[in-house]
C-alpha positions in Angstrom: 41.6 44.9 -73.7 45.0 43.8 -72.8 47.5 46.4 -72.6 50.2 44.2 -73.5 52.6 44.4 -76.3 53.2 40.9 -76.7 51.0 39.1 -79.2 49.0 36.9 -76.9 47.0 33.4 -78.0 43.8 35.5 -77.2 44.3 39.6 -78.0 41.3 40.3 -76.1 42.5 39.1 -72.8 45.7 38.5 -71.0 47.0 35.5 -69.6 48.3 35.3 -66.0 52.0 36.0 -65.7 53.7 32.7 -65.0 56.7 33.8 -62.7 58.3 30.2 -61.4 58.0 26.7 -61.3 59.4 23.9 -59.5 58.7 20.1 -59.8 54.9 20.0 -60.7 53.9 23.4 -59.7 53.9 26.5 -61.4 53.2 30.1 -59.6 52.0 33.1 -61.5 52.6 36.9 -60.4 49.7 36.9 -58.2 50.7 33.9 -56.1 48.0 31.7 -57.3 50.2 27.9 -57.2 49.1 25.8 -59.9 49.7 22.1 -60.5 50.7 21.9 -63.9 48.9 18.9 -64.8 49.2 18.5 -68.9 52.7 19.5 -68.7 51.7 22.9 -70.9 51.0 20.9 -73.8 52.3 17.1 -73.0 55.4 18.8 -73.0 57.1 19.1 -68.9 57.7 15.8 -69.2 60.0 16.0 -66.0 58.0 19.2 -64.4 60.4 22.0 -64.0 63.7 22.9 -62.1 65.5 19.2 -62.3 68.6 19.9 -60.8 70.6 17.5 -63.6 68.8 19.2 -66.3 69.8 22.8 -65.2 73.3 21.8 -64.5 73.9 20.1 -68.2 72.6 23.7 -69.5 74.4 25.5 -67.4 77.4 23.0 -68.4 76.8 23.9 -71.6 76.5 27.3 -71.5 80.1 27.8 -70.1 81.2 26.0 -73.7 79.2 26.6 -76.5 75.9 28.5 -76.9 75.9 28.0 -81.3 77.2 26.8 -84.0 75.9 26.6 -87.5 75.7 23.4 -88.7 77.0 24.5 -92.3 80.5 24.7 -90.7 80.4 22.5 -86.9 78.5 19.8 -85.4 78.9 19.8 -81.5 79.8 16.9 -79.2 75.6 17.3 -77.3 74.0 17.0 -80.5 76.0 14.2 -81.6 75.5 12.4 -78.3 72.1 13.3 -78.7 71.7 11.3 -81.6 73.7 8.3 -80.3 71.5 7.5 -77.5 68.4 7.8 -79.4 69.5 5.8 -82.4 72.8 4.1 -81.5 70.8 1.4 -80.9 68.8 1.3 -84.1 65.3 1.2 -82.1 62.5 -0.8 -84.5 65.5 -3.1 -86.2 63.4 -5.7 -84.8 60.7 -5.1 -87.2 62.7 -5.0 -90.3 64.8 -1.7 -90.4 65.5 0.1 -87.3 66.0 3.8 -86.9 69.5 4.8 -87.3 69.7 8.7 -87.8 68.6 12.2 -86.2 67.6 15.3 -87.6 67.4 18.3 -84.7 65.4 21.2 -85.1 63.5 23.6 -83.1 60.0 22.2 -83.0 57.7 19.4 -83.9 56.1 21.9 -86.7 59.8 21.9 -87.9 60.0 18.4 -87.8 57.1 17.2 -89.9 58.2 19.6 -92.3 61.7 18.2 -92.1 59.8 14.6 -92.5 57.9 15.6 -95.3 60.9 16.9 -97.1 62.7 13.8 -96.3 60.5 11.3 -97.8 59.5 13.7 -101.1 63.4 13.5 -101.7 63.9 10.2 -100.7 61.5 9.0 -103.6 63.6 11.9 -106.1 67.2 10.4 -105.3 65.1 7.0 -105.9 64.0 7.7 -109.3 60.5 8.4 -108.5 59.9 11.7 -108.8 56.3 11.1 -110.0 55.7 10.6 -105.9 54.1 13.5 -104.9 50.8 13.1 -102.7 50.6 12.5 -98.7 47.7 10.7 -96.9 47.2 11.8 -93.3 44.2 11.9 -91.4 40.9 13.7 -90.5 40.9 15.3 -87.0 44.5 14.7 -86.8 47.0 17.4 -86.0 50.8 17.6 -87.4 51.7 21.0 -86.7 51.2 24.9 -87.7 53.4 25.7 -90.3 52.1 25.7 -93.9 53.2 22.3 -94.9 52.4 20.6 -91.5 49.2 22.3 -91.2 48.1 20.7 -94.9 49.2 17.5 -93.3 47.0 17.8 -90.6 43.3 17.1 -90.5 42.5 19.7 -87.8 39.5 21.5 -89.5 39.0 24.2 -87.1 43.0 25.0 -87.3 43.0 24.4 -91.7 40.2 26.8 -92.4 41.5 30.2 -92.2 44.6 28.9 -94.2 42.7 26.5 -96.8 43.0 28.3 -99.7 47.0 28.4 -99.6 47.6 25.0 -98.2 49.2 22.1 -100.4 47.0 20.0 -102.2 49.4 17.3 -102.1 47.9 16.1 -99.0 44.3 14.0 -98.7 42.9 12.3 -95.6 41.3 9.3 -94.5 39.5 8.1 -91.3 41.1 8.2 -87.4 40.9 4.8 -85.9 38.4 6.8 -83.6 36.0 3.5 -82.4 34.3 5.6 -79.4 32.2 7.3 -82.2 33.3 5.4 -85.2 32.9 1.7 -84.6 29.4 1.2 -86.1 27.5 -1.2 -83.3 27.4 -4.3 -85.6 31.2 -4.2 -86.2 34.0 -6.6 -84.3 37.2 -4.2 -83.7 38.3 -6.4 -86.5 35.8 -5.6 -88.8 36.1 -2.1 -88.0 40.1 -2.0 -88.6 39.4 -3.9 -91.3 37.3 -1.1 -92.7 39.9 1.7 -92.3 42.2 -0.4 -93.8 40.1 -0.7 -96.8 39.7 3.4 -96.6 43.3 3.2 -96.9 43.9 1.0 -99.6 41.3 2.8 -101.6 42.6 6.3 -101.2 46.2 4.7 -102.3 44.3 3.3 -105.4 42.4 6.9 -106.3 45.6 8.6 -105.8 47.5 5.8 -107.8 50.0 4.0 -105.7 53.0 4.8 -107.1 52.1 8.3 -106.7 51.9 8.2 -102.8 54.9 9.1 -100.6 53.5 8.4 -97.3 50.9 7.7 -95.0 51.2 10.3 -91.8 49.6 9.2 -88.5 50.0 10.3 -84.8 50.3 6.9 -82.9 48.4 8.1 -80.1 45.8 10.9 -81.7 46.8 13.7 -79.5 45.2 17.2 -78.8 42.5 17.5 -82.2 41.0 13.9 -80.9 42.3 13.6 -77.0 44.4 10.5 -76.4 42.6 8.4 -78.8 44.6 5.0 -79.2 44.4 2.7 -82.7 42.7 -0.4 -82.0 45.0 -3.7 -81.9 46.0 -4.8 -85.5 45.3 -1.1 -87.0 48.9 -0.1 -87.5 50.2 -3.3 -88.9 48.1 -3.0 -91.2 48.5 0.8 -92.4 52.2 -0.6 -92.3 51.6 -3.5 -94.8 49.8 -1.3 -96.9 52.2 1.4 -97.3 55.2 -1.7 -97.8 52.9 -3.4 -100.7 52.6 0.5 -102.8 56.5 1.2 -102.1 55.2 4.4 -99.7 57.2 5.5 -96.1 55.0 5.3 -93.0 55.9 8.3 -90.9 54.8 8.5 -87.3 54.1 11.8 -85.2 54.6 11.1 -82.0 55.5 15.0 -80.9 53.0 14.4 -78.2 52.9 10.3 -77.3 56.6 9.8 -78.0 59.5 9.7 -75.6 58.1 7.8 -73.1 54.6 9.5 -72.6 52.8 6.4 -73.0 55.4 4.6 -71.3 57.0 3.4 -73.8 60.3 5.5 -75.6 58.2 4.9 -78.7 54.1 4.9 -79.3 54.9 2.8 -82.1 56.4 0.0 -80.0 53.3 -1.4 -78.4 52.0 -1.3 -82.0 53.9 -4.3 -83.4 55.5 -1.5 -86.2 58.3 0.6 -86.7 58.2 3.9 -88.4 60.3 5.1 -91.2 60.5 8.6 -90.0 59.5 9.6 -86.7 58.5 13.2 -85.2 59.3 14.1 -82.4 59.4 16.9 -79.7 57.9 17.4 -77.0 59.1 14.5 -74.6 62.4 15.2 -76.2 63.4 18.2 -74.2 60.7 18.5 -71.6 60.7 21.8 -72.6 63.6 23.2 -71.1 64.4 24.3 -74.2 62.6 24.3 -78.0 63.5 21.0 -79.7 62.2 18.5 -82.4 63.4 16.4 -84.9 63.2 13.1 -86.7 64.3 9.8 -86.2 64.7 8.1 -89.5 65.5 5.1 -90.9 68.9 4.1 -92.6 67.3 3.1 -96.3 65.9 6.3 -96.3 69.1 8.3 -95.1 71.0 5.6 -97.8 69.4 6.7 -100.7 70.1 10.7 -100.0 74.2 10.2 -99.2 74.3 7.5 -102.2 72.9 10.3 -104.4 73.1 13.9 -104.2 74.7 13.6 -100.9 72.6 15.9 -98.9 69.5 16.7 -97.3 68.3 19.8 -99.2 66.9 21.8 -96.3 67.5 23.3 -92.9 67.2 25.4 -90.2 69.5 28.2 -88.4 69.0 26.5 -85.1 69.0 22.8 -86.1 70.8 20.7 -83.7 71.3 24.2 -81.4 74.3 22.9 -79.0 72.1 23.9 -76.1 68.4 22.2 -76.9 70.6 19.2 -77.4 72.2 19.4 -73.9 69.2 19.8 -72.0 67.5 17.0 -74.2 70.3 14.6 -73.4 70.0 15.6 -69.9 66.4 15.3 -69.9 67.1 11.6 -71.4 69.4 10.8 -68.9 67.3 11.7 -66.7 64.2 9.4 -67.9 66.5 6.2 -67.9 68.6 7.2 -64.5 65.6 7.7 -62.6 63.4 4.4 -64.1 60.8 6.7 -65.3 59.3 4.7 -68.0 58.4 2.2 -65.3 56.9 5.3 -63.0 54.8 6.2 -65.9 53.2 3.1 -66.3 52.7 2.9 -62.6 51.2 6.5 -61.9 49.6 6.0 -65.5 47.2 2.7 -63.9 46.7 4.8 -61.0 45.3 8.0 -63.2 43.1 5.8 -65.1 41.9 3.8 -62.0 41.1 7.7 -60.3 39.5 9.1 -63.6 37.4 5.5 -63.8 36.3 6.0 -60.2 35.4 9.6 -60.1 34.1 10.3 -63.7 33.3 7.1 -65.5 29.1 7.1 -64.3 29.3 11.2 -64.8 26.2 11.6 -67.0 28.3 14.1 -69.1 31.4 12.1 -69.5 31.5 9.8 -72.9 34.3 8.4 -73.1 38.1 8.4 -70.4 40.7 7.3 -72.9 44.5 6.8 -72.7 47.8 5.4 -72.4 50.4 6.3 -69.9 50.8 9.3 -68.4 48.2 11.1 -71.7 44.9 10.4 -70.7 41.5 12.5 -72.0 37.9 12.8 -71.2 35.4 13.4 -73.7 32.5 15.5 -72.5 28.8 15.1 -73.5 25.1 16.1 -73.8 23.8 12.6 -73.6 25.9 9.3 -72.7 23.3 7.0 -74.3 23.4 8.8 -77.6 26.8 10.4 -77.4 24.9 14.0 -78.7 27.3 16.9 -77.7 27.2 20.2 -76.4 26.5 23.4 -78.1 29.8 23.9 -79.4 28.5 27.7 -78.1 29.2 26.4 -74.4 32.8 25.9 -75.0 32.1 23.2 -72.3 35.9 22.1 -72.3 37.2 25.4 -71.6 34.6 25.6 -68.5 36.2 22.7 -67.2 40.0 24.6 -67.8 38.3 27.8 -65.6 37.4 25.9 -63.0 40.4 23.4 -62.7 42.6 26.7 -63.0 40.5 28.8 -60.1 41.4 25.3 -58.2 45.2 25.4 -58.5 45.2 22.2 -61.8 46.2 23.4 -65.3 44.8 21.0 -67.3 44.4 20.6 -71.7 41.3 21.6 -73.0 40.1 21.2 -76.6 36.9 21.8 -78.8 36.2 20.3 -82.1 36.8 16.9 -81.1 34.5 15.5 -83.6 35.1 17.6 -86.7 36.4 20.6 -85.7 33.4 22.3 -84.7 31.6 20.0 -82.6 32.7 17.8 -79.3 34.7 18.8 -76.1 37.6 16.9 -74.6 40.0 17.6 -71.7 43.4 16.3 -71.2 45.9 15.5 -68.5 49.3 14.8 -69.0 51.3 15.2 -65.8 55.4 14.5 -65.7 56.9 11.2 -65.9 58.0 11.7 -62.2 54.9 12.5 -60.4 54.4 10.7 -57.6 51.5 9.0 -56.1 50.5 12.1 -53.8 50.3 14.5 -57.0 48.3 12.2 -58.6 46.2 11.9 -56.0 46.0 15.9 -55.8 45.5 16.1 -59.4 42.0 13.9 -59.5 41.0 15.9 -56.7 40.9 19.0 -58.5 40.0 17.7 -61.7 37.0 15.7 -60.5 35.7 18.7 -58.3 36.5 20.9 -61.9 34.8 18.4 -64.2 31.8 18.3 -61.9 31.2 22.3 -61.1 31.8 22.7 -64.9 28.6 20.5 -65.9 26.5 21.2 -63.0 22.7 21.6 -63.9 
């Protein structure tokens, strides 16, 4: 038993001590180095130490450490927002984002999105709005309200009975499993889209406030991307009932798929969008929405305020390190580095993995890219969930200096193993070289025999 007075993820063991990191390494208190290759959890987006970064904290530390937003707003926040929304991003779809919300997590921010769309419909004159669609095997965060959001079973079930019932859930646009053999990608989106139109009509449309989807499924289903045509058409469904679309992209967004946005190679724009993550790199805790100026119209033209909030929204020193952590993205052309290192990740995971008997399925975007382990390639069938096959390949990746994302439940929260890799925007071609050495060799001792 850990002697530890700190409440661990797992109270029956300790973690290793993580005592520095710099660029793509991390080094823990017994001097084991470890590439960290998912970023924690999608979140190192520029790996750690970036000199600009730390200088824009420490900037900011000499200024301002808080102020509560009841009384100030500060000049990083408010830059903050202008570069992400000065420009309206998704005005070329019909109503580009305009506004930020800051808070302290992507939890924080669904529930700030959820909040923002129930009262939306209230200032509206549509207070009969009340129900959420989300997904199955979709994840939105851990707080009450994000977690009824989500469709992660194994994550719901200890909490079920005290979780909204506002909120019902539909397919994932999960074709690897889902796509029935006799069914065009067409037909298939076709299908969901149908699922979706008839949960709006058992609900009653004009009691729906929102469809919630991640635009790149991350952790609960590992990287899994919609199918060309599927969002456009959650988006012209929610448009013909009145409803908001909001987008999660606390793990895809801000540039992890190498786009600033999920949504933009989707052919859609969002009303509200999560994010997190990518945000601050995670230099320090920060979410928050993105939202577009209809919705933010119909709040100021009525009661004139957001009714909720948060001691640390917009903290004056998350937002510095986020802008710098922007800056950062755009100064160095990362974007394009993602897309580039992203080709070569795939192309490396392809090579080493994609005959593997007991690898399914290598699926991605970017710099987010997941394996889905299995039994049987032919049939699909899965391990005994008792194998806890995905965190085998975690041990072994780890005893080989690679942190990597591992995840069980893929399928419905009991059943299916995926792993994840998600290294920084700036890793260069060497690293990723490094990283599909020690991930192939971790992969392969982990399903031996």
């Amino acid at each position: 038993m850990s002697s530890s007075h700190l409440v661990h993820r797992n109270l029956k063991t300790a973690p290793p001590v993580a005592v520095s990191g710099q660029g793509i390494w991390l080094r823990e208190a017994g001097g084991h180095a470890v590439i960290d290759g998912s970023g924690g959890a999608a979140v190192a987006c520029l790996g750690h130490g970036h000199p600009h970064v730390l200088a824009a904290m420490q900037a900011q530390l000499g200024k301002l450490t808080y102020a509560h937003t009841a009384l100030f707003s500060c000049e990083s926040a408010e830059r903050l927002a202008d570069r992400l929304v000065g420009h309206a991003p998704g005005k070329e779809y019909g109503g580009g984002l305009t506004h930020a919300y800051f808070v302290s997590s992507g939890s924080e921010g669904m529930e700030a999105a959820l909040k923002m769309a129930r009262q939306y419909f209230v200032e509206k004159g549509e207070p009969q709005r009340t129900r959420y669609i989300a997904r199955r095997q979709s994840y939105h965060g851990n707080t009450l309200g994000a977690l009824a959001a989500g469709g992660n079973a194994m994550r719901r079930a200890p909490y079920a009975p005290i979780l909204s019932d506002a909120f019902s859930h539909v397919s994932p646009c999960y074709a690897y499993r889902d796509r029935a053999d006799h069914e065009s990608e067409a037909d298939y989106v076709q299908r969901l889209a149908d699922e979706l139109e008839a949960e709006f009509q058992r609900l009653g449309p004009e009691n729906v406030i929102a469809f919630c989807a991640e635009t790149v499924v991350g952790a609960t289903l590992g990287c899994v991307t919609a199918l060309p045509g599927y969002f456009r058409k959650m988006r012209e469904i929610c448009d013909r009932h009145g409803a908001l679309l909001i987008l999660d992209e606390v793990m895809s967004g801000m540039g992890r798929v190498g786009t600033m946005h999920a949504w933009e190679q989707e052919g859609v724009a969002p009303d509200i969008q999560v994010i997190a993550k990518g945000l601050g790199g995670g230099y320090q805790p920060i979410g928050g929405i993105l939202v577009q100026e209809r919705v933010i119209a119909a709040i100021r033209d009525g009661s004139g305020g957001f009714m909720h909030g948060h001691t640390y929204q917009a903290h004056p020193m998350a937002c510095a390190a986020a802008l710098a952590v922007q800056e950062v993205i755009e100064e160095e052309n990362l974007l394009a580095n993602v897309n580039a290192m992203g080709a070569l990740l795939e192309q490396g995971l392809t090579e080493r993995l994609g005959n593997h008997r007991h690898v399914g399925d290598i699926r991605g975007r970017g710099l987010f890219w997941a394996i889905e382990l299995v039994q049987d390639r032919a049939s699909k069938a899965v391990f005994d969930p008792a194998l806890k096959m995905n965190d085998r390949v975690k041990r072994e990746a780890y005893a080989r200096g690679l942190g990597c994302y591992p995840m069980g439940g893929t399928i419905d929260g009991l059943r299916g193993d995926h792993v994840i890799l998600a290294p920084p925007y700036n890793v260069t071609e060497a690293e990723v070289g490094m990283i599909l050495d020690r991930f192939g060799a971790a992969v392969e001792a982990a399903l031996a025999g």
